[in-house]
N, C-alpha and C positions, 0 to 999 in steps of 0.2 A: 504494500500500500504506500502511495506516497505522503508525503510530509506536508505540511502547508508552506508554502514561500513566504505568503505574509502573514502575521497574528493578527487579522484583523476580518471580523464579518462583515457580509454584503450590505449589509444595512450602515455598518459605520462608516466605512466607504461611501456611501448614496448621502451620508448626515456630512462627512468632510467636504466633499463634491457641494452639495448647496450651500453650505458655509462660504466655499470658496468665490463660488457664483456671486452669491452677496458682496463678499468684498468686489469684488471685479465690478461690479454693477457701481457700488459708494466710488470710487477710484476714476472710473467711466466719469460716472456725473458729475464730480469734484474738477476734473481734464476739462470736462465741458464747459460749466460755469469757470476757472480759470482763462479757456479761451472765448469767452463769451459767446458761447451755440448754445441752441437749446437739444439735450438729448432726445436721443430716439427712445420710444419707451418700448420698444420691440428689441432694442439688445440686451443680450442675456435673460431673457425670460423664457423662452423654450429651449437653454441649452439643455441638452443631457448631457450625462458621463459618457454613453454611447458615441456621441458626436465627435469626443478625440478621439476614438478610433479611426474613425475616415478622416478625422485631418493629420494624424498621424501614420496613417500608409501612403496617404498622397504623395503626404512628404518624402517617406521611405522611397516611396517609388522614385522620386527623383536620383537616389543614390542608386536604388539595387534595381536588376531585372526583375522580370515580375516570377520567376521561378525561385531567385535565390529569396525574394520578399516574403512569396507565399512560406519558403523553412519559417522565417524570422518571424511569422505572424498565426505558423503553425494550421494555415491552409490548407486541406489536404485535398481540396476540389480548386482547379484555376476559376471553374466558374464563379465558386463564393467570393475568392479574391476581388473578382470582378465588380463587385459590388461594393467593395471599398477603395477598388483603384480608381481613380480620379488623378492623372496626370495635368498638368498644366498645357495648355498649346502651343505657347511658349517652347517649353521644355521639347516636346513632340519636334517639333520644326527648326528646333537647334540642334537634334540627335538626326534630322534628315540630312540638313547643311553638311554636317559632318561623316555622313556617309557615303561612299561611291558615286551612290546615284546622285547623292544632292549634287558633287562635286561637278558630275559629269553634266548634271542640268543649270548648274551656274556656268561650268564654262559652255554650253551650248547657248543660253544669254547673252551672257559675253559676248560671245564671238559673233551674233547676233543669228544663228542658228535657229531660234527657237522666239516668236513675239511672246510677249504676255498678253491674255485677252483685253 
């Protein structure tokens, strides 16, 4: 049987997580009134705990493929992966640039091989 990694129940966890919410929310509106905006009353109010998940693989995916990601997140379907990868487009279109073909459809650009529509 295994051990628990953390001494802590699910429920303390979900108590720590809205505590933290709170503060991030007081911290928010304090930023706001310092720079004279009025807050949005829709931030932090439906965060969940669940929610760093997906912003924490997106991220990851920036670093790892999505094979080595799914070990690190303990995936064992790519499809469920899938549902928390969210890569930036950004990101997507600087890993084409950098590959063969980007290279070979910027120099067909270049050289003026190819118009853009």
């Amino acid at each position: 049987m295994r051990g628990r990694l953390f001494d802590l129940t699910p429920s303390a966890v979900t108590r720590a997580f809205m505590r933290a919410r709170r503060r991030c929310r007081r911290a928010y509106e304090l930023a706001c009134l310092q720079h004279g905006r009025r807050p949005n009353r829709a931030y932090f109010q439906n965060l969940r705990c669940h929610d760093l998940r997906h912003e924490a693989i997106s991220r990851l995916a920036e670093v790892y493929d999505p094979h080595k990601l799914a070990k690190i997140t303990g995936h064992r379907d790519m499809r469920m992966l899938m549902r928390y990868y969210h890569p930036r487009g950004r990101t997507l279109s600087a890993e084409l640039r950098k590959s063969a073909l980007g290279r070979r459809q910027q120099a067909m650009l270049r050289d003026g091989l190819v118009e853009l529509p």
